[in-house]
N, C-alpha and C positions, 0 to 999 in steps of 0.2 A: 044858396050853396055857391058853387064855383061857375064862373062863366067864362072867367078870361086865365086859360093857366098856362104858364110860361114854363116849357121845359129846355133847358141849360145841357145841351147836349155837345159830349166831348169827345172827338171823333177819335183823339189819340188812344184813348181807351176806349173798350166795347163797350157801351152805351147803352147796348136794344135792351136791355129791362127797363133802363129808365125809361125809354119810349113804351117800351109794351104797359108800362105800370100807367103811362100817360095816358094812351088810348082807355084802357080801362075805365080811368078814372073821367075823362072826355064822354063817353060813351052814356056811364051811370048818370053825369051832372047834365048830358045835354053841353057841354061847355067847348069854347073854342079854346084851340092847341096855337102856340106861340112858339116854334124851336129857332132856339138860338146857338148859333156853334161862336164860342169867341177866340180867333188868332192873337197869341201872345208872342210877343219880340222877346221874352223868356222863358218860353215854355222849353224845357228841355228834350222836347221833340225837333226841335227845329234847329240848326247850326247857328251858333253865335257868332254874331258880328266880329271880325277883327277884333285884337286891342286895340288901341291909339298907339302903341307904340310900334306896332308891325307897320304900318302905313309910313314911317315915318324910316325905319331902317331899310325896308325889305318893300317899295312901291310893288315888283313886279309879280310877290306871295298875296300882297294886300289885294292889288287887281281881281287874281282868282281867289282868293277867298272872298270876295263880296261878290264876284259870278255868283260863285259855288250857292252862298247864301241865298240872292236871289233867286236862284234855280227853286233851292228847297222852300223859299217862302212860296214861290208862285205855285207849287207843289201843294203846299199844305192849303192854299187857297183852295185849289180845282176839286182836292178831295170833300174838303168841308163842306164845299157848297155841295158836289156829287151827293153825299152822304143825306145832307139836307134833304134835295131835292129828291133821293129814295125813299126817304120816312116820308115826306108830305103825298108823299104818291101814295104810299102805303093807306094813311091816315085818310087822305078825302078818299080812297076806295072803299074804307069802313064805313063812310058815313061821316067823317067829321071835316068841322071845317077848320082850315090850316096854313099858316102863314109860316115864313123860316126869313130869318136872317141870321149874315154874319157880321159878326163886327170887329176891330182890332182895337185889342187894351189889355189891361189888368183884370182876369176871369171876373173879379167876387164885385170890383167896382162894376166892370159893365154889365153883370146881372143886374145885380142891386138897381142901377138908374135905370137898365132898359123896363125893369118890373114897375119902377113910378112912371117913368114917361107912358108904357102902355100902360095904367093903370089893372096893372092883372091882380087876381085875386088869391095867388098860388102859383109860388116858384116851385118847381118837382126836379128837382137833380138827384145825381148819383155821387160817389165818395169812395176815394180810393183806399181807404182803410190806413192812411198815415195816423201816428199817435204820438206821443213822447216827444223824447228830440226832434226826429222826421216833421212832424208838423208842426215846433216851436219855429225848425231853423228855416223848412222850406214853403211855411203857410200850409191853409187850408182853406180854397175854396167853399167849402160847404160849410165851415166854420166861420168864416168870415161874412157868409152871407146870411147865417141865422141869426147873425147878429147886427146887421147892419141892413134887411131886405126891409120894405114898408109894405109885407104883407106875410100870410103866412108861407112859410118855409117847409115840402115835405122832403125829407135827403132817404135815396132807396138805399137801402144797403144791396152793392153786390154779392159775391159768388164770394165766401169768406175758406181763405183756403187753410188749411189748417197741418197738423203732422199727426194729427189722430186719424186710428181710420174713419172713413165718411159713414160704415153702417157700421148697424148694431146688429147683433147676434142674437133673433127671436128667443132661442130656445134658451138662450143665458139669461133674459128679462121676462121667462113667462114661469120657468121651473124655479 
C-alpha cells in the first residue's frame, strides 16, 4: 500500500481537507506524511515584481515597490511555514509520523521532482475547480501533475460551490 505520501499543501487556499483526507489516509496505510507548501514568484497572491521599465523611468516608485514586494514575499514565507508547522503538530499528535517542507518554483514542477527525489508513493492535493479558458490560460497545478508526477496522483475535490440550493426538500423526493 502506501508508505510514503506527499501532500501539496496551498496555504493561499484552505487546504484542511486535503490535510484531513491525508491523515486519514496516513492513519489507514500506517504511512508517513510529506507536506509540502511551494512559494511562487507568480502566484497571484503575492505582489509582482516591478516591470523593467518602471525601474528605469521612475528609480524612486521602483525602490518601494520592490520594499513593498519584499515585505509580501517575507510575508508569505512566515505564514507557509506557520501553517506547516500547525498541520505537522496536528499530524504527530495523531500518531503519525511528519515532515514539511517549503520550497520556491513552479507549483506542478516542484511537486512533481520533490515526489521522485522523496520517492513517495502518493501525491494527495487539492484543486481549485478552474476549467475551460481559466485553466487553458492560467494552468492547472493538479492537472499538470497527474500528468507529469512518477507516482500515483490523488486530487481532493473541495467545497464545490454552486447556484442551486445546497438541500433537497425530503418530502418532494419521498411523496
Amino acid at each position: 500500500m502506501f508508505r510514503k505520501i506527499l501532500v501539496a499543501i496551498n496555504s493561499a487556499v484552505n487546504d484542511r481537507h486535503v490535510f484531513e483526507e491525508a491523515l486519514l489516509l496516513a492513519k489507514k496505510t500506517n504511512a508517513q506524511l510529506m507536506l509540502l507548501h511551494v512559494l511562487s514568484p507568480e502566484d497571484q497572491h503575492h505582489s509582482a515584481m516591478p516591470d523593467t521599465f518602471v525601474p528605469y523611468y521612475y528609480p524612486i516608485i521602483a525602490d518601494e515597490l520592490t520594499d513593498r514586494y519584499r515585505e509580501n514575499w517575507q510575508m508569505a514565507e512566515r505564514d507557509g511555514l506557520a501553517t506547516l508547522q500547525s498541520l505537522a503538530a496536528e499530524a504527530t499528535a495523531s500518531g503519525i509520523t511528519v515532515e514539511f517542507t517549503q520550497n520556491v518554483g513552479n507549483p506542478s514542477q516542484v511537486i512533481c521532482q520533490f515526489a521522485k527525489d522523496w520517492q513517495a508513493d502518493l501525491i494527495l492535493m487539492g484543486r481549485r475547480g478552474r476549467s475551460g479558458l481559466n485553466e487553458l490560460f492560467l494552468g492547472s497545478v493538479s492537472n499538470h501533475t497527474l500528468h507529469h508526477a512518477p507516482c500515483s496522483v490523488l486530487v481532493v475535490q473541495g467545497e464545490i460551490k454552486s447556484s442551486s440550493p445546497s438541500h433537497v426538500d425530503e418530502k418532494a423526493t419521498i411523496g
